[in-house]
Phi, psi and omega in degrees: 000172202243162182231152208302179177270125151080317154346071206270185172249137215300127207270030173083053198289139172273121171319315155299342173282332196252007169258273221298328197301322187283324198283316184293298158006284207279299180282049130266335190273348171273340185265321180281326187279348181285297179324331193255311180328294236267013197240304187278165178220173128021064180246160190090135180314284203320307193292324185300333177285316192294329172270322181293023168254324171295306175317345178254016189253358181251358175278213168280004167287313193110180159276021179265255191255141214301141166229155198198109201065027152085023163248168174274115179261115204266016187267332158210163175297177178305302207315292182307002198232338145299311173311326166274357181262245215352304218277337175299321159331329175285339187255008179077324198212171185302133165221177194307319160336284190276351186286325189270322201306352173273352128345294177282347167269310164284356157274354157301307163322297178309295155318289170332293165296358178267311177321304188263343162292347197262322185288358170267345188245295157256294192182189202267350185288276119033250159332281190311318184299335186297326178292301205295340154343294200279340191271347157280024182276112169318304155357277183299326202267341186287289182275047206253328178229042167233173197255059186232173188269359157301344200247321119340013195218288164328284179284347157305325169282328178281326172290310162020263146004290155305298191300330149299335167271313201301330186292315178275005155307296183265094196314313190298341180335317152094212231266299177313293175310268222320330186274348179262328171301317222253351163272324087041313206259321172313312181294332182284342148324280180296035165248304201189035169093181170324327194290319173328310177270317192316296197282325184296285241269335172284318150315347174259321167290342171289317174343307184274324202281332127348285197303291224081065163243078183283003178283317182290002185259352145283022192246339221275331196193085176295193196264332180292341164280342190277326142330279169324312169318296165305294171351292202305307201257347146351301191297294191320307197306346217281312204287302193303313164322298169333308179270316207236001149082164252282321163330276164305319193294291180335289161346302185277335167318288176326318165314292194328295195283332158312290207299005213222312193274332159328304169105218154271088186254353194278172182026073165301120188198155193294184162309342197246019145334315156285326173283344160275337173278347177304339202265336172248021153285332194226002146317124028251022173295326226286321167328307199280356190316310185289330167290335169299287211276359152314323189282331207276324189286342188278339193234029180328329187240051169231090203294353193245001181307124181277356171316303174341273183340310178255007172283312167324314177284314156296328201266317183310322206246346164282341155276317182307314168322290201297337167317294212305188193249336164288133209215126130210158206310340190272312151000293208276011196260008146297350183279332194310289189342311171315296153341295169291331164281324152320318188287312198272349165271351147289328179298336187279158196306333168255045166281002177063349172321134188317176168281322183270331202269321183283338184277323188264316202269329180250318178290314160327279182303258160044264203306310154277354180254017159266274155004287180297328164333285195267329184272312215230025198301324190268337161321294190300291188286343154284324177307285212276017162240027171282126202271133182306320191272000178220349180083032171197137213295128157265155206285331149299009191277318193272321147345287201289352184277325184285330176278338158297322185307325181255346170291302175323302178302000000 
């Protein structure tokens, strides 16, 4: 029988190991993220705003469209800020609490979705290591518990993704992927714009175009995802109408769609920018980086390689970033995913490595920085949560030595 694209085969994972492994999963990552609600507060111009913008969505403007001082706020769509009016509801109204905790429910998601992309690509195994990968990434876990529009952003693209892979696995998939991919992309709009549909449907189509597989890329984005896509912000746009009649509405579009079309102009910083922060975005897997990609290189014209996807995906959307002229740590935090899956399909069993590359580059280091790890783990995690920009310990750095700790394992 032909086996899915990309697909490797799943090593009979017991379905009961792997649900508890996801239930453990989502609650460590909900015990670290409660720890920083419950340590941190509100910091920075963007959050405070972002939550006082949410906090008007319970006054008579409503939740359609953002207001900020009793003005119309034309600087991002709703959708995040719906997620922090959701999570708020039971207290009525925005607090430092609820503003962040909807963060922490899409970085959960987010996990989630790495889990299933990676068991889908090796196995469940696989999967897991790669979520935990990612949750011991700083980056991700800092902002995981903040009230900014990345990590909502991040998981529309990574459910994308998901969804996009599933199509060109299963020519058969039918009606259900093509609407989730085409809901994925409507909502990440209404996060934060064009980058939403541009970077998922551009990584994936290089992906097949990578393989030379170029027949699946008619699969990749039906006329029923194209539709959903369009749908989502249609709706929105109908209902913005609606409340604010033909005029105003026109204005407020326009703001909308300049600012979207401006791009990122705010925190000017160089092209290499990211290639110097990386190392304290993804630390301490990123050691293991050269061995992902030592592997990708042994097995380049093995067009079925499940590795290709997420290198593709981590190298695609880290030069895109990195083009634009506006830069900040939060930016990259849709690449992370990539990242992890990449990392974790080297460490996995089916990773295939050259004989020299799995002994010095993965097993070696493996072997010693599990040692070191497991000796100095909460060490290792007050150093790389010294946060550089403000000089002050974050309160999830001993939490993050046990969860790398158990990834190593």
């Amino acid at each position: 029988m032909h086996e899915p694209i990309g697909r490797t085969t799943n090593g009979g994972d017991p379905a009961g190991a792997t649900r508890l492994a996801l239930a453990g999963l989502c609650l460590a990552a909900a015990v670290l993220g409660l720890i920083v609600l419950l340590c941190d507060d509100l910091d920075g111009t963007d959050q405070h705003r972002y939550a006082a913008v949410a906090n008007a969505m319970f006054g008579d403007g409503g939740p359609v469209v953002p207001r900020y001082d009793g003005a119309l706020y034309t600087e991002k769509p709703p959708v995040a800020f719906w997620g922090m009016v959701a999570c708020s509801l039971p207290a009525g109204q925005v607090t430092s609490f609820s503003a962040r905790l909807a963060g922490v429910l899409f970085g959960i998601g987010i996990l989630l979705f790495v889990f299933a992309i990676g068991r889908r690509l090796w196995d469940a195994r696989t999967g897991m290591l790669a979520a935990l990968v990612l949750l011991s990434f700083p980056q991700f876990l800092a902002h995981m518990t903040l009230a900014r529009l990345d990590m909502p952003l991040a998981f529309f693209m990574t459910g994308a993704i998901l969804a996009g892979l599933r199509r060109i696995q299963d020519p058969g998939a039918g009606m259900s992927s093509a609407l989730a991919l085409g809901a994925c992309l409507g909502f990440g709009i209404l996060v934060k714009g064009p980058v939403a549909i541009a970077l998922p449907l551009g990584t994936l189509a290089l992906w097949r175009i990578g393989a030379g597989d170029f027949h699946s890329l008619r699969r990749l984005f039906p006329p029923a995802g194209a539709l959903a896509a369009l749908a989502i912000p249609a709706a929105w746009g109908l209902l913005a109408l609606a409340q604010l009649g033909s005029a105003e509405w026109t204005a407020y579009m326009e703001a909308i769609l300049g600012r979207a079309a401006r791009g990122a102009q705010n925190y000017p910083r160089p092209a290499t920018y990211y290639l110097q922060e990386i190392g304290r975005y993804a630390l301490p897997f990123l050691i293991f980086l050269p061995a992902a990609l030592s592997g990708w290189v042994a097995r380049r014209t093995d067009r079925s390689d499940p590795s290709l996807l997420p290198l593709v995906w981590f190298a695609a959307q880290f030069l895109a970033f990195s083009a634009v002229s506006g830069k900040r740590g939060g930016y990259l935090l849709p690449a992370l995913p990539g990242l992890a899956l990449l990392i974790a399909g080297a460490l996995s069993p089916a990773s295939r490595l050259p004989e020299a590359a799995a002994r010095w580059l993965r097993d070696f280091p493996l072997r010693a920085f599990g040692l070191a790890l497991f000796a100095a783990g909460p060490c290792i995690a007050f150093w790389v949560f010294w946060n550089a920009e403000g000089g002050a310990l974050h309160p999830a750095g001993f939490p993050l030595g046990g969860i790398a700790a158990a990834a190593i394992a």
